[in-house]
C-alpha positions as CSV (number, residue, x, y, z in Angstrom):
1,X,0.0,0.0,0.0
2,X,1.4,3.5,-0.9
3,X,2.7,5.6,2.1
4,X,0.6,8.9,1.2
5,X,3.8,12.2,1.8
6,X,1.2,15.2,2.9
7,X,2.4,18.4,3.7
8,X,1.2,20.8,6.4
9,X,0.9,24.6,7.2
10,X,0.0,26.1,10.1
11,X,0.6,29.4,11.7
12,X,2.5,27.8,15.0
13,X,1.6,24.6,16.8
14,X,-1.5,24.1,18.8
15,X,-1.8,22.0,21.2
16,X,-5.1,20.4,19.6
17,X,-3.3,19.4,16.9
18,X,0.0,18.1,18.0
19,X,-1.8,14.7,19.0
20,X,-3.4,14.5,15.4
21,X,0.2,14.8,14.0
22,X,1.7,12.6,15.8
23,X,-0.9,10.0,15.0
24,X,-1.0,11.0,11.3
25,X,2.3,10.4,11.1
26,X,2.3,6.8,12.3
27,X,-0.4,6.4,9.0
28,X,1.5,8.3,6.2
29,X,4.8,10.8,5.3
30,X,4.0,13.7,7.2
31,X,5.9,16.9,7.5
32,X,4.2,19.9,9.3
33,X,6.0,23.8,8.3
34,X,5.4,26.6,11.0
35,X,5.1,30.2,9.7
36,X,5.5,31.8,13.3
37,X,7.3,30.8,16.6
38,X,5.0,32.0,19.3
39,X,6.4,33.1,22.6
40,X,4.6,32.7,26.2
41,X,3.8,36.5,25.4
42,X,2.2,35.8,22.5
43,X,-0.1,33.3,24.7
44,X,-1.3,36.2,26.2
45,X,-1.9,38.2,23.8
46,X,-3.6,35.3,21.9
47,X,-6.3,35.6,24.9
48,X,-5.0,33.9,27.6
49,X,-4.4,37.0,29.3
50,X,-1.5,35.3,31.1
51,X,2.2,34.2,29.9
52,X,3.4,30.8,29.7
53,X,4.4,28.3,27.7
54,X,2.9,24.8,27.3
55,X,3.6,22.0,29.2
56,X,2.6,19.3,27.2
57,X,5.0,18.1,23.8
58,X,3.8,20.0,21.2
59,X,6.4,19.6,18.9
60,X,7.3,15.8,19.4
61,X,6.4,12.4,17.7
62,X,5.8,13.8,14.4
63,X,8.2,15.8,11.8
64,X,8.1,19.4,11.7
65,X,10.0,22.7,10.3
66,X,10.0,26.4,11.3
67,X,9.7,28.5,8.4
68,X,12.1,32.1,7.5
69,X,9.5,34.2,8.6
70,X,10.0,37.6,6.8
71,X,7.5,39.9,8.1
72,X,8.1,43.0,9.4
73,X,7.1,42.6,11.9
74,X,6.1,39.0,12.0
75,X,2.6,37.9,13.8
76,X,-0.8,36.5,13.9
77,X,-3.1,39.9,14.4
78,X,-2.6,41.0,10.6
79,X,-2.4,39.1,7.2
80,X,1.0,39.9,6.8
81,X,2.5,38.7,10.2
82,X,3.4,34.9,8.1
83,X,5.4,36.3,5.4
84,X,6.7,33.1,3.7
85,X,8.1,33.2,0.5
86,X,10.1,29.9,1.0
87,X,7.2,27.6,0.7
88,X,7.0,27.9,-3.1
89,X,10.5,26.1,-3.3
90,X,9.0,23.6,-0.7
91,X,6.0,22.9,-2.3
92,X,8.5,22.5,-5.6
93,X,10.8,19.9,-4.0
94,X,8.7,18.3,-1.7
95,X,7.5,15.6,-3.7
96,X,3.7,16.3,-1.6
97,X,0.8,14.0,-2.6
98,X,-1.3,17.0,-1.1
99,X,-1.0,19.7,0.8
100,X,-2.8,21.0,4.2
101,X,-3.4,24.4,5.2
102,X,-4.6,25.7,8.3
103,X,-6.9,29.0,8.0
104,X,-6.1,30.7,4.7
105,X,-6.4,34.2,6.4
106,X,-2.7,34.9,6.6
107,X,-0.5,35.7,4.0
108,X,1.9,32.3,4.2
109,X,-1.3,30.4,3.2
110,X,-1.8,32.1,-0.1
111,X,1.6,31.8,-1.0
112,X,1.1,28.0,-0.4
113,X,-1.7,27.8,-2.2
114,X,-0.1,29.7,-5.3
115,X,2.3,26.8,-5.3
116,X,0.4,24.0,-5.1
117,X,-1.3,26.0,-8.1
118,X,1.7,26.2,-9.8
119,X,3.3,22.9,-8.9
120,X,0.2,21.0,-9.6
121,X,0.2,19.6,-5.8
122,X,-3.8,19.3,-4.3
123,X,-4.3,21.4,-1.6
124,X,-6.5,21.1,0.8
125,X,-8.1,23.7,3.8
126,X,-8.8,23.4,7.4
127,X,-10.2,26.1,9.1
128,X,-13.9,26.7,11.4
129,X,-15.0,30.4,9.8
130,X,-18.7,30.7,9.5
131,X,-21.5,33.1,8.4
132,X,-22.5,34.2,11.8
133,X,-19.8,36.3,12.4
134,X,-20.8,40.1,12.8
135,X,-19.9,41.3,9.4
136,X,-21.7,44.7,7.6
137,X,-23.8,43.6,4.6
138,X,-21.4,45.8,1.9
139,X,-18.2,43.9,3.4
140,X,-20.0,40.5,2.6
141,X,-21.2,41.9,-0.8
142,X,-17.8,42.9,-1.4
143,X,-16.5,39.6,-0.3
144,X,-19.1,37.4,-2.0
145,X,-17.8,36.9,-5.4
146,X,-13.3,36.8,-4.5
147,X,-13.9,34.5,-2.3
148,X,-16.5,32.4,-4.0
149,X,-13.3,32.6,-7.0
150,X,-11.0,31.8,-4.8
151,X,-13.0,28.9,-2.7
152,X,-14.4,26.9,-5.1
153,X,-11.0,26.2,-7.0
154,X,-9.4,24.6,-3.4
155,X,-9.3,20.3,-4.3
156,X,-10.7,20.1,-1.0
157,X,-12.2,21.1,2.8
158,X,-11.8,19.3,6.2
159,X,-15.2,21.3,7.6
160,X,-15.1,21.1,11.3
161,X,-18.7,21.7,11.7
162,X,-22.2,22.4,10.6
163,X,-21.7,26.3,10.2
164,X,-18.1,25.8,8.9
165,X,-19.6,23.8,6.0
166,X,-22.6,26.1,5.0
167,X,-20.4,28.9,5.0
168,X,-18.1,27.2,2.3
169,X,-21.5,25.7,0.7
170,X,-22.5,29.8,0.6
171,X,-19.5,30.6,-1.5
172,X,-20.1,27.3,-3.7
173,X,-17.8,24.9,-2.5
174,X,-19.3,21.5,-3.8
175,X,-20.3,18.7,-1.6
176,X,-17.7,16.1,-3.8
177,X,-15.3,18.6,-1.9
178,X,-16.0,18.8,1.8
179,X,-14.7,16.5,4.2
180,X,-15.9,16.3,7.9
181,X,-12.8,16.9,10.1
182,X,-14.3,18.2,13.4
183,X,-12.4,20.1,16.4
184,X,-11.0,17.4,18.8
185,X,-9.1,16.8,22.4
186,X,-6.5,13.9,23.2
187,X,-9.3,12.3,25.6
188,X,-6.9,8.9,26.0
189,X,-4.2,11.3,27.5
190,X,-6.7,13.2,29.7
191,X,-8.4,10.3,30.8
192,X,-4.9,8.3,31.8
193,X,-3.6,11.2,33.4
194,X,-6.7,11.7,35.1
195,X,-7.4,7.8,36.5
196,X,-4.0,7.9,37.7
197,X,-3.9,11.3,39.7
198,X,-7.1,9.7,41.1
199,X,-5.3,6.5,41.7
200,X,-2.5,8.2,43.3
201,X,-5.0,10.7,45.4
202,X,-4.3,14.1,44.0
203,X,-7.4,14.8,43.6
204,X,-8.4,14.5,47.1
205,X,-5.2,16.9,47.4
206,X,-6.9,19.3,44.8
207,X,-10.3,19.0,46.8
208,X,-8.5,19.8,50.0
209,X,-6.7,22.7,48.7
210,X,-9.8,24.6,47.9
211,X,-11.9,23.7,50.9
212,X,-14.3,21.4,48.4
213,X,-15.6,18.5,50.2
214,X,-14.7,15.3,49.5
215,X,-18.6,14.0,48.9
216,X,-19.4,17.7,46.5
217,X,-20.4,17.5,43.2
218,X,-18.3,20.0,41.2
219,X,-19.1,21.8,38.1
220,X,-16.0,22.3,35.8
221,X,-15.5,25.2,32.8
222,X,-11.8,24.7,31.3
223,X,-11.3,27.6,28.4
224,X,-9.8,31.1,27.6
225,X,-12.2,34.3,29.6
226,X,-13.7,35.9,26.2
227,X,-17.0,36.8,25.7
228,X,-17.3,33.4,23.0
229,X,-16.1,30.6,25.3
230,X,-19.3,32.5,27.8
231,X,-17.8,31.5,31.1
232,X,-20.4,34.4,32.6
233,X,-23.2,31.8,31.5
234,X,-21.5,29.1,33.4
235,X,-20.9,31.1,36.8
236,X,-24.6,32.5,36.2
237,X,-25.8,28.6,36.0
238,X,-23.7,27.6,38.7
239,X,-25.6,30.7,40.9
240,X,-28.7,29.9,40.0
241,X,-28.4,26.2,41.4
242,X,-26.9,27.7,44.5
243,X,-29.3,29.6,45.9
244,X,-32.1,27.4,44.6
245,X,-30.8,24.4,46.8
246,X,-29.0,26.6,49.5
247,X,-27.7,23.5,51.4
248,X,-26.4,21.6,48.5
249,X,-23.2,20.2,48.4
250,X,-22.1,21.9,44.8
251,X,-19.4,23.9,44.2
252,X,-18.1,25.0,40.9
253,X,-14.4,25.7,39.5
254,X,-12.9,27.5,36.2
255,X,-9.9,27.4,35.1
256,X,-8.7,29.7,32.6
257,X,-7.6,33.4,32.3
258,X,-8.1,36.0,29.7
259,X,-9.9,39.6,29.6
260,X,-12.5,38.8,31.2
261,X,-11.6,36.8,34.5
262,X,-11.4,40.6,36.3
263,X,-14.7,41.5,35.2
264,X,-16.4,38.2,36.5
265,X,-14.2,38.2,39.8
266,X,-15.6,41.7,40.7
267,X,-19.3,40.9,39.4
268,X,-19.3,37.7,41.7
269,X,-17.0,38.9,44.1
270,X,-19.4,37.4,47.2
271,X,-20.0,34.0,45.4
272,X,-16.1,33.7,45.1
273,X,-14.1,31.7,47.9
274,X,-17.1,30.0,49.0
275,X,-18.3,27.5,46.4
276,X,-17.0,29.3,43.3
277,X,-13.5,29.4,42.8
278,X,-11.7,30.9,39.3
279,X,-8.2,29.1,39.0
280,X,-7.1,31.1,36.6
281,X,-4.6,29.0,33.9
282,X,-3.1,25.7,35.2
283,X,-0.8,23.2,34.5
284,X,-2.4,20.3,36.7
285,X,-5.2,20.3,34.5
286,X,-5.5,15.8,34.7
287,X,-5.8,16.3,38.9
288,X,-8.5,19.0,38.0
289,X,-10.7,17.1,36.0
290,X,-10.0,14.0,38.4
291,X,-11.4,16.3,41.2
292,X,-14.7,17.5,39.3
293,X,-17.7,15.9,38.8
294,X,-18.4,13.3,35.5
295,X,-18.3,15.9,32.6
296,X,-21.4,14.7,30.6
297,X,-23.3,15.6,34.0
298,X,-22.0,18.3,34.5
299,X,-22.7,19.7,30.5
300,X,-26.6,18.8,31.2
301,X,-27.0,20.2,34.5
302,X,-25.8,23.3,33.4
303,X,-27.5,23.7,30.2
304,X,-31.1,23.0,32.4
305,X,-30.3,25.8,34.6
306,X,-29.4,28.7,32.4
């Protein structure tokens, strides 16, 4: 059976999509390119709120290359942060079955894309953009017909969703050419990490630390503080089961930080310390989850009482 060689851009490693890699490349050839090396400040300013760098292996078990980055001054908060140029020769060499590009809303993607053009190498796009974003109606009717140019001659579209796919379907992307791809976790490495912090007891520690009771059922949100990711709908849930069973044993955590952890600290600033706690970011994330309540529960418990 042929061993399929795919190329990959991305703007700088994620770590959704360092597992993926890692188990793409025990299938095939695969060789990921990086347009930008992102610093533990540009965690923060990526919405995080907080610098740090991650602690999990983002860049190991699968084949990867930083790319001459020629921007000035190179970035991800403009198109021409991921200034390229490099990849043609890439694309030209690289003997690529196909190539994968994440997001095409940076300047490094169209020059891989003109490549695979001109090199006669597929390409194919992965990204989640969708027509609900707040948009006047003379940008989309300026946008309409490039991008339905542009769209329709891609080979092909890992969708991650229902809205991701009728926005491509809205600029006339065929159904022969979209693929579902959806966003994903590592759950095995979670869950592992998880049994075995439980095994070992930490998350009694974690428990203990915050003054949660061994016997309490506790509500989790994990995610960056912007107004998308809603973590104000989560604490307002959370509330609203507290002082409608005020003797309940519940108590609710979130972990994350970003531009809007101040704002919901000060607005809930007498439900904090008791039974509401924000975390801010964290590396023990396993012992946190081993601590919290089973996750399904705690989805539809919290989506009955908003």
């Amino acid at each position: 059976m042929k061993r399929y060689r795919i190329g990959v851009l991305a703007t700088h490693p994620i770590q959704y999509h360092a597992p993926w890699f890692r188990h793409l490349s025990e299938k095939m050839d695969l060789e990921v390119f990086y347009a930008y090396q992102q610093d533990a400040a540009g965690q923060a300013r990526a919405g995080f709120g907080v610098e740090f760098e991650w602690d999990l292996p983002l860049l190991e078990g699968y084949s990867y290359r930083w790319l001459k980055n020629v921007a000035r001054p190179p970035g991800l908060k403009s198109f021409n942060g991921c200034d390229t140029p490099e990849i043609n020769e890439i694309v030209k060499k690289g003997h690529f079955d196909a190539l994968l590009i994440f997001g095409w809303n940076y300047k490094s993607a169209f020059q891989a894309t003109l490549a695979c053009w001109k090199h006669k190498v597929p390409v194919l796009f992965r990204g989640d953009s969708h027509l609900g974003t707040p948009c006047s109606w003379l940008t989309r009717a300026l946008k309409y017909f490039p991008y339905r140019w542009f769209l329709t001659r891609v080979d092909g579209y890992l969708y991650v969703g229902k809205r991701n796919k009728e926005y491509l379907q809205h600029f006339g992307v065929p159904e022969r050419k979209l693929f579902f791809a959806p966003h994903f976790v590592d759950n095995a490495f979670f869950s592992e990490h998880a049994k075995q912090a439980e095994s070992e007891g930490k998350h009694l520690e974690i428990r203990s630390k915050f003054g949660i009771p061994r016997d309490a059922f506790v509500f989790l949100f994990v995610g960056k503080m912007i107004p998308k990711k809603r973590p104000g709908d989560f604490i307002r849930a959370c509330v609203k089961i507290f002082e409608s069973v005020k003797n309940s044993n519940v108590h609710a955590l979130l972990v994350g930080d970003g531009p809007l952890r101040a704002l919901l600290e000060q607005r809930y600033s007498k439900e904090i310390g008791r039974r509401l706690l924000i975390l801010g970011h964290r590396s023990d994330l396993p012992r946190i989850l081993a601590a919290s309540a089973d996750l399904a529960h705690v989805a539809a418990l919290a989506a009955t009482a908003i």
